[in-house]
Backbone atoms as SQL, in Angstrom:
CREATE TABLE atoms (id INTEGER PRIMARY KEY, chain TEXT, resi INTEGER, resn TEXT, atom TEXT, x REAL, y REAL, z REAL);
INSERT INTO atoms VALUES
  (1, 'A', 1, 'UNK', 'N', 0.809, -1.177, 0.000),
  (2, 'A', 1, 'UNK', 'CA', 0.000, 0.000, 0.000),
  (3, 'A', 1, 'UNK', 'C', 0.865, 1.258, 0.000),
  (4, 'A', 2, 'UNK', 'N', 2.111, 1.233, 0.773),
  (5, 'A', 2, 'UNK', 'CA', 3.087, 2.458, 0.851),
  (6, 'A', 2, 'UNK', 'C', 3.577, 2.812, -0.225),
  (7, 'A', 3, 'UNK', 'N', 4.215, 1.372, -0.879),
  (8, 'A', 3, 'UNK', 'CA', 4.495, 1.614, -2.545),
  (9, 'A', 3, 'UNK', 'C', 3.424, 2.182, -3.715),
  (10, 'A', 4, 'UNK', 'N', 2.630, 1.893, -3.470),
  (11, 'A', 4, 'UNK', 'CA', 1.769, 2.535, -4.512),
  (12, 'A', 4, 'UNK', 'C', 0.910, 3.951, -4.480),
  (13, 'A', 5, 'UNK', 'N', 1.103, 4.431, -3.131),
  (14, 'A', 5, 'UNK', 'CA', 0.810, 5.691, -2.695),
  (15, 'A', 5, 'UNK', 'C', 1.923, 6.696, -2.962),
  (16, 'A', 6, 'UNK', 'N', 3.134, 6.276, -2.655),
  (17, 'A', 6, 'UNK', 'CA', 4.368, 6.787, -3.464),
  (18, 'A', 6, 'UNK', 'C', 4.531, 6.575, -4.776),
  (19, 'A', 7, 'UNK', 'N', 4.079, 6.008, -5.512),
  (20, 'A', 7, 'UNK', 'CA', 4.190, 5.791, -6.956),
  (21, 'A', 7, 'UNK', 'C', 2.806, 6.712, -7.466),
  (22, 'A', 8, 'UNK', 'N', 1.531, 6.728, -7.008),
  (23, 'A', 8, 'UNK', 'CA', 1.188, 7.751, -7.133),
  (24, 'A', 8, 'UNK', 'C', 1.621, 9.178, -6.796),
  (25, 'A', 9, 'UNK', 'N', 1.889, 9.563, -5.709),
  (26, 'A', 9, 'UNK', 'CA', 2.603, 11.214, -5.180),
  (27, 'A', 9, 'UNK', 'C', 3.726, 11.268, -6.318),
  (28, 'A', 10, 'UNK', 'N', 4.708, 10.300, -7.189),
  (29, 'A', 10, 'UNK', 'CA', 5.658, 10.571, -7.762),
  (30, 'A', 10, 'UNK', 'C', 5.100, 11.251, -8.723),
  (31, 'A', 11, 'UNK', 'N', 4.170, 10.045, -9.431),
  (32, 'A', 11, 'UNK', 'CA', 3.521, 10.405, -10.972),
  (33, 'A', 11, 'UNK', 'C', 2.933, 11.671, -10.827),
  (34, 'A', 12, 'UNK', 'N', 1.873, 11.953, -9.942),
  (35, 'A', 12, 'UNK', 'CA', 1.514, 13.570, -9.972),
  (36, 'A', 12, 'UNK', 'C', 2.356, 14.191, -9.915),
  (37, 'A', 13, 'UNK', 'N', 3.294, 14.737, -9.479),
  (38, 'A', 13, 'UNK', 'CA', 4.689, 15.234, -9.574),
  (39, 'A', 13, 'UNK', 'C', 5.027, 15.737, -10.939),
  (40, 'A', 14, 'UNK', 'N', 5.701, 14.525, -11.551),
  (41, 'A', 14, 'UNK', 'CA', 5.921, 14.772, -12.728),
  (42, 'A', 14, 'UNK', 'C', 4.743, 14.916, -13.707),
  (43, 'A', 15, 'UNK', 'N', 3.677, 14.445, -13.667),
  (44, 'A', 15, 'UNK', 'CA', 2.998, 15.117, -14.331),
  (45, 'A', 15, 'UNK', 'C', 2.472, 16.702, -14.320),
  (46, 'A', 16, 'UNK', 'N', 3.091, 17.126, -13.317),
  (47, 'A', 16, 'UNK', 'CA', 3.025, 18.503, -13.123),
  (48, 'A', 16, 'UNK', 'C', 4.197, 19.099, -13.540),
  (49, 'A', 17, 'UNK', 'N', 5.438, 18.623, -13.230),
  (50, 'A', 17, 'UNK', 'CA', 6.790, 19.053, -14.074),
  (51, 'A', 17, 'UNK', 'C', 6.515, 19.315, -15.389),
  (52, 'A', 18, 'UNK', 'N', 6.050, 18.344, -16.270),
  (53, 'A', 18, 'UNK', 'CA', 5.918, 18.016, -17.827),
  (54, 'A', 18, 'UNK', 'C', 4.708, 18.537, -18.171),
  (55, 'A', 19, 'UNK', 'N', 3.958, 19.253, -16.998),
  (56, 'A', 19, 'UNK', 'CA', 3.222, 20.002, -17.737),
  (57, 'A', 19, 'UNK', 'C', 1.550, 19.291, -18.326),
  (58, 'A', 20, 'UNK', 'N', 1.552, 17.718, -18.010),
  (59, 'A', 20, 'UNK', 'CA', 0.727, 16.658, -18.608),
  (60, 'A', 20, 'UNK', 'C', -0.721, 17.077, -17.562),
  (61, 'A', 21, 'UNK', 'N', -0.869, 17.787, -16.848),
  (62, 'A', 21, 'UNK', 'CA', -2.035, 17.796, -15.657),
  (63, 'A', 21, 'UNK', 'C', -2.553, 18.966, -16.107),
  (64, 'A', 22, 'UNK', 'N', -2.424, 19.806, -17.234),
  (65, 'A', 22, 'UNK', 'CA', -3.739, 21.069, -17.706),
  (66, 'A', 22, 'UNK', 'C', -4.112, 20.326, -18.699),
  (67, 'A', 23, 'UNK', 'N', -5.531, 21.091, -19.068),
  (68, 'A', 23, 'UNK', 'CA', -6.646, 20.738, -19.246),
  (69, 'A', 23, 'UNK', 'C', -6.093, 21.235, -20.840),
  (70, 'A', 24, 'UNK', 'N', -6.367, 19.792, -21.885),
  (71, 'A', 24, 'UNK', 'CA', -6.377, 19.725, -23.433),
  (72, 'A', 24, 'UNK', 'C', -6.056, 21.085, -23.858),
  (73, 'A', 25, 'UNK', 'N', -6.943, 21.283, -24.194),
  (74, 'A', 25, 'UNK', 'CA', -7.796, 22.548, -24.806),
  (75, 'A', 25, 'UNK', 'C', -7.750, 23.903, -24.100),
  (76, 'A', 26, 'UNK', 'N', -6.647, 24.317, -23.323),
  (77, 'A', 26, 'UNK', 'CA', -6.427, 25.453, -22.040),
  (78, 'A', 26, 'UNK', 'C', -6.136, 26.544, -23.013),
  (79, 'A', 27, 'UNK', 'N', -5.353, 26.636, -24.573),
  (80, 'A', 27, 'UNK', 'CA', -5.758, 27.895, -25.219),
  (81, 'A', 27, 'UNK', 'C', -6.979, 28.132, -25.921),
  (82, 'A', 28, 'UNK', 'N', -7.878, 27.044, -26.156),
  (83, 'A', 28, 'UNK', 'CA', -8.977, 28.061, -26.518),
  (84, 'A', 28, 'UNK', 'C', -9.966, 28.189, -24.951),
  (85, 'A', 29, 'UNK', 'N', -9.748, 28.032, -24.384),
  (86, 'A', 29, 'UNK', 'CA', -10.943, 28.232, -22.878),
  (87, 'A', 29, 'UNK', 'C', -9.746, 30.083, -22.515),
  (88, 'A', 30, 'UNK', 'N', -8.455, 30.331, -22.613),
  (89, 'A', 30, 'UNK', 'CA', -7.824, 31.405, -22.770),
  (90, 'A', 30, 'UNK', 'C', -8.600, 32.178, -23.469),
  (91, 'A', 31, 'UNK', 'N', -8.959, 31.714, -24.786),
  (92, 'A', 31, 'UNK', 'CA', -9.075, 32.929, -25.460),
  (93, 'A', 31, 'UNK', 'C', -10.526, 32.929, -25.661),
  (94, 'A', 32, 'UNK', 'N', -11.467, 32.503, -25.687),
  (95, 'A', 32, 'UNK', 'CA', -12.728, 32.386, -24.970),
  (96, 'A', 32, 'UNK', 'C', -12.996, 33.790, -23.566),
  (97, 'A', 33, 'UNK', 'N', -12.161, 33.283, -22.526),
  (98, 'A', 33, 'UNK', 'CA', -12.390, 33.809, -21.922),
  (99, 'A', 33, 'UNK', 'C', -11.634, 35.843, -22.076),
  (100, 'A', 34, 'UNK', 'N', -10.569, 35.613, -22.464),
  (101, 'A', 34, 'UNK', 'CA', -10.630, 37.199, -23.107),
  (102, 'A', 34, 'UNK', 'C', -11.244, 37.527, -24.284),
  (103, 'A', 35, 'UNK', 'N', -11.886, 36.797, -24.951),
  (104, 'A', 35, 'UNK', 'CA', -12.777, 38.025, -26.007),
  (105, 'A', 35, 'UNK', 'C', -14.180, 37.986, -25.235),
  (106, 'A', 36, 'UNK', 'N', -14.440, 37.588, -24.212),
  (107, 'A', 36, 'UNK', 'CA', -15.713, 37.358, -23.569),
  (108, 'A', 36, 'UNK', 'C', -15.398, 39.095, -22.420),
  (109, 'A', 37, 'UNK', 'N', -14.036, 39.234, -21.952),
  (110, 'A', 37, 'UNK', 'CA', -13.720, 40.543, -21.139),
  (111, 'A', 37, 'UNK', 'C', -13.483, 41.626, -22.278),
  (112, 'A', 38, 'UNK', 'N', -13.163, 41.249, -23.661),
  (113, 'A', 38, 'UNK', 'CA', -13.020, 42.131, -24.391),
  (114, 'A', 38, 'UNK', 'C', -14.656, 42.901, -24.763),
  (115, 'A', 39, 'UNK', 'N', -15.240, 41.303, -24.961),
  (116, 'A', 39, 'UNK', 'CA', -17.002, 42.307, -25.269),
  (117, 'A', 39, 'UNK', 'C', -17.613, 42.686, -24.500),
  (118, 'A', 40, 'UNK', 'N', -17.426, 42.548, -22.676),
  (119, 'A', 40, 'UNK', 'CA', -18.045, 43.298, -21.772),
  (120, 'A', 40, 'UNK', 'C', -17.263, 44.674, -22.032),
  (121, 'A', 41, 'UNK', 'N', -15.758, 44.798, -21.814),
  (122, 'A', 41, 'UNK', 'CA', -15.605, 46.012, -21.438),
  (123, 'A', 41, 'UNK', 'C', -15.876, 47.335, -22.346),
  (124, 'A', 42, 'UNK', 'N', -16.593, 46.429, -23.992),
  (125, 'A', 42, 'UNK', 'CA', -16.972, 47.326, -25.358),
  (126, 'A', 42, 'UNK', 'C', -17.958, 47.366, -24.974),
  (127, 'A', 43, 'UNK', 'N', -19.406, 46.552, -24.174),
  (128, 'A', 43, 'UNK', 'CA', -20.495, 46.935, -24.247),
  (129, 'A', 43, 'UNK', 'C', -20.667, 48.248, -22.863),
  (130, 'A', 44, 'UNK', 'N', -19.581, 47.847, -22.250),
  (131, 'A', 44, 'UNK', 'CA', -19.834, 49.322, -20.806),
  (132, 'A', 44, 'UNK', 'C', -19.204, 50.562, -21.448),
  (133, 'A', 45, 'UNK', 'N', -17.956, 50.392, -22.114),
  (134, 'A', 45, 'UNK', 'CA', -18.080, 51.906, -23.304),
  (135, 'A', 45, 'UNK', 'C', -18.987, 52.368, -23.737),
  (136, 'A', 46, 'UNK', 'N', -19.468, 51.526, -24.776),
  (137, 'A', 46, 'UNK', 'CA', -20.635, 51.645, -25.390),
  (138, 'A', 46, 'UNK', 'C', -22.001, 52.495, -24.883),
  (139, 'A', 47, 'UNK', 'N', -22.186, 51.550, -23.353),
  (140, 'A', 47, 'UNK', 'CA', -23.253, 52.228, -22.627),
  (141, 'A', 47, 'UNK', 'C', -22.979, 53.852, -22.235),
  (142, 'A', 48, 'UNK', 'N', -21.937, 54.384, -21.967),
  (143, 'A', 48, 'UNK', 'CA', -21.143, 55.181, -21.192),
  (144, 'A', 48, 'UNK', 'C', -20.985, 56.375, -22.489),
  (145, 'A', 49, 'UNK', 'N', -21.330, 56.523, -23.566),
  (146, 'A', 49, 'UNK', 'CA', -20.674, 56.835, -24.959),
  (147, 'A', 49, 'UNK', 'C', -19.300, 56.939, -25.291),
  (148, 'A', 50, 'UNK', 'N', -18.684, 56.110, -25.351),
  (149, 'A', 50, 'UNK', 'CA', -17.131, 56.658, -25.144),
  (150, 'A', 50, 'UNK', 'C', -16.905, 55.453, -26.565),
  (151, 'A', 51, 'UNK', 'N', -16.058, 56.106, -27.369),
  (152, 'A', 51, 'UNK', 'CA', -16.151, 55.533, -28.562),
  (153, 'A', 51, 'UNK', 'C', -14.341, 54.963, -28.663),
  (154, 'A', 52, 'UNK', 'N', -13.933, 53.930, -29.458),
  (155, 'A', 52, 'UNK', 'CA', -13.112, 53.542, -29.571),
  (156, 'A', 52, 'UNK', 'C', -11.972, 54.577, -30.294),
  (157, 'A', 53, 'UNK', 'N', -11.031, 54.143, -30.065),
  (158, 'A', 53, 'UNK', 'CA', -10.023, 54.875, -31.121),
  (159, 'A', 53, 'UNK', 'C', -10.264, 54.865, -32.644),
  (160, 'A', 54, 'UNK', 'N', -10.717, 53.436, -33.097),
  (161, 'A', 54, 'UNK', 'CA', -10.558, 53.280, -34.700),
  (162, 'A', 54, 'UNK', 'C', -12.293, 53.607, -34.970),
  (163, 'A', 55, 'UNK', 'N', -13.036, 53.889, -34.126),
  (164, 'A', 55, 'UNK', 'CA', -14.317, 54.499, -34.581),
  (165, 'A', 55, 'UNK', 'C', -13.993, 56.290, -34.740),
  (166, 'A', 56, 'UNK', 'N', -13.303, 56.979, -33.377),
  (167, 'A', 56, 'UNK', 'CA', -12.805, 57.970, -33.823),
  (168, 'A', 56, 'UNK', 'C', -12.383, 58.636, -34.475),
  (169, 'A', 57, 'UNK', 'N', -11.362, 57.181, -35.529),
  (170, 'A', 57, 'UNK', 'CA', -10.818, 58.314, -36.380),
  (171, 'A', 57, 'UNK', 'C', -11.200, 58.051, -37.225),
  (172, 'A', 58, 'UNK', 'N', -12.479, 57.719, -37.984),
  (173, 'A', 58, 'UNK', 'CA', -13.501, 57.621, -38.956),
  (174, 'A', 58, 'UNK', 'C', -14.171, 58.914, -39.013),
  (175, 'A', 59, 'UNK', 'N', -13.676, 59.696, -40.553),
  (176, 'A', 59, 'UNK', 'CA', -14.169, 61.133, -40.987),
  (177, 'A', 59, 'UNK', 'C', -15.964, 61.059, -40.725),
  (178, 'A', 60, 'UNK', 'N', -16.597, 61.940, -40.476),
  (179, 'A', 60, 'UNK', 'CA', -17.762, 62.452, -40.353),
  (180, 'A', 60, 'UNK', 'C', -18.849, 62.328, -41.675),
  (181, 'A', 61, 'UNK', 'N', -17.913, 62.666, -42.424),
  (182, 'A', 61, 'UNK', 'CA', -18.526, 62.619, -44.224),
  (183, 'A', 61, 'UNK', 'C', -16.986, 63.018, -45.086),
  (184, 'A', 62, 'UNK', 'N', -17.351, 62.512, -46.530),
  (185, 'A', 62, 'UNK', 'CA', -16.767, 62.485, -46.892),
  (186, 'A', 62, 'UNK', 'C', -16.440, 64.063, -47.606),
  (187, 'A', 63, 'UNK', 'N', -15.014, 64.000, -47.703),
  (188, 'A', 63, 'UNK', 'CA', -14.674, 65.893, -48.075),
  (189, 'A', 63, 'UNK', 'C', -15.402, 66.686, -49.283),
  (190, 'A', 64, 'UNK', 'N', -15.429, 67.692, -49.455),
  (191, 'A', 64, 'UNK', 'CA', -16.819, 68.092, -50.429),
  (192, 'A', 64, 'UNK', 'C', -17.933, 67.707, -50.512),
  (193, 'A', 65, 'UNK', 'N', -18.692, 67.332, -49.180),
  (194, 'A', 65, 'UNK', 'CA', -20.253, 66.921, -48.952),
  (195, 'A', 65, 'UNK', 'C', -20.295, 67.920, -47.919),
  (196, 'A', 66, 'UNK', 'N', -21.433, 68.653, -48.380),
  (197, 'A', 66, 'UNK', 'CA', -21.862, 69.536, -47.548),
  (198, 'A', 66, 'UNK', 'C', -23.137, 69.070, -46.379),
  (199, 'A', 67, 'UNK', 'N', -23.290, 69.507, -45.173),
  (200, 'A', 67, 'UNK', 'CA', -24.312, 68.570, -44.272),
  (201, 'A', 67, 'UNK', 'C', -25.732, 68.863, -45.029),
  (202, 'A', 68, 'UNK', 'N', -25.605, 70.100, -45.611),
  (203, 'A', 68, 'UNK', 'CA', -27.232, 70.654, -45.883),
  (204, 'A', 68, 'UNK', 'C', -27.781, 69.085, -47.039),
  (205, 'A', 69, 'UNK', 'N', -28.913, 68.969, -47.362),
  (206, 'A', 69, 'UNK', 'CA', -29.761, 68.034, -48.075),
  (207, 'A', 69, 'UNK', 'C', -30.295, 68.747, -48.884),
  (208, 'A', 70, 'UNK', 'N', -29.828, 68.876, -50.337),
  (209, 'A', 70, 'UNK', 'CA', -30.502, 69.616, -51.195),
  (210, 'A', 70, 'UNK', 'C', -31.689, 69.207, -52.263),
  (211, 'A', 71, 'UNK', 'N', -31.488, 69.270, -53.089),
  (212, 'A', 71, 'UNK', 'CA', -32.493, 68.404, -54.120),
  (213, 'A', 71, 'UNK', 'C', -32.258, 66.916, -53.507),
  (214, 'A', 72, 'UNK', 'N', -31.152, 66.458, -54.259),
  (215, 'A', 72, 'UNK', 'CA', -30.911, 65.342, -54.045),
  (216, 'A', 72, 'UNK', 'C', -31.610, 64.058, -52.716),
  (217, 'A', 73, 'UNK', 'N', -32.201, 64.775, -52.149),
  (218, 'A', 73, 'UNK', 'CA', -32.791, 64.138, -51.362),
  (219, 'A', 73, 'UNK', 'C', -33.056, 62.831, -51.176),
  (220, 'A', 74, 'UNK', 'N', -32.922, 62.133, -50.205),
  (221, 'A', 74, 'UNK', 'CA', -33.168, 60.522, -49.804),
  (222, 'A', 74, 'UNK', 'C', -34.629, 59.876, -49.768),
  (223, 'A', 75, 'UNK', 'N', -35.141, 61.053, -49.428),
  (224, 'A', 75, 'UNK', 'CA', -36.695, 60.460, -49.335),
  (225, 'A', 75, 'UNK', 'C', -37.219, 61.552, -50.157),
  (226, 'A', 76, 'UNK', 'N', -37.330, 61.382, -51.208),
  (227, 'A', 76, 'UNK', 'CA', -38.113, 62.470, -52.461),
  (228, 'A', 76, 'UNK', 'C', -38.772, 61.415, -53.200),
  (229, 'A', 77, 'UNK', 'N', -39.286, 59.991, -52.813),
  (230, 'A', 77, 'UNK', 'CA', -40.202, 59.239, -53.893),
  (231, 'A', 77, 'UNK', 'C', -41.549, 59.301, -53.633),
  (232, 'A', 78, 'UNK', 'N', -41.770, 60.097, -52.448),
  (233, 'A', 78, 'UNK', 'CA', -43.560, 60.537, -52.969),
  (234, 'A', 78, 'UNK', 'C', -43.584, 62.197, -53.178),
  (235, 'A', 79, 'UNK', 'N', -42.660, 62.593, -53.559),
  (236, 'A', 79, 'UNK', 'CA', -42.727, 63.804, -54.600),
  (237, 'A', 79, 'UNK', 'C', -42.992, 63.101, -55.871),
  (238, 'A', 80, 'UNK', 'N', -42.900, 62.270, -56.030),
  (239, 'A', 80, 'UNK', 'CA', -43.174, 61.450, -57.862),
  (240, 'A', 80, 'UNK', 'C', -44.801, 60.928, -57.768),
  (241, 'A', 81, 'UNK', 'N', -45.377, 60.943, -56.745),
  (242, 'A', 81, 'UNK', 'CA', -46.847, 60.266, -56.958),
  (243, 'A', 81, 'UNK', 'C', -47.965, 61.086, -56.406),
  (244, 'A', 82, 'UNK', 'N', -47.325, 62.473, -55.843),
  (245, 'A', 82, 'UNK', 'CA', -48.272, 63.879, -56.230),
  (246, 'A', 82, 'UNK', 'C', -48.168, 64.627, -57.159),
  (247, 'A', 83, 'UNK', 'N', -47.388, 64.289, -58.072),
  (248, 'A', 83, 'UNK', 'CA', -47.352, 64.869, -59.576),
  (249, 'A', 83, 'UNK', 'C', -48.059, 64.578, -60.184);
């Protein structure tokens, strides 16, 4: 019984040396678990308005567009069916 209680305590041992006692699959449960802290800490920005860097530096409109809405208009298709 002494021998084989020591032959177990050894083997855990080295299976902890060599690294053999984590769990398969320990980089994707890693990275699981940081894009899971990555999308909380975007949805509490989010809530908060605080906008990312690479949303920031996205121009407003593009250069030579003026904000005003002139003719050109987006919603001008029931100007065509009171004519």
């Amino acid at each position: 019984m002494c021998f084989s209680t020591a032959c177990d305590f050894l083997g855990e041992k080295l299976a902890g040396f060599l690294g053999l006692n984590s769990p398969k699959y320990q980089y994707a449960i890693d990275v699981f678990h940081r894009d899971q802290k990555n999308r909380i800490s975007l949805r509490k920005k989010n809530e908060y308005g605080a906008t990312s860097s690479a949303e920031a530096s996205w121009p407003s409109r593009p250069s030579g567009v003026s904000a005003s809405r002139g003719a050109a208009s987006h919603n001008g298709g029931h100007e065509n069916e009171q004519q």
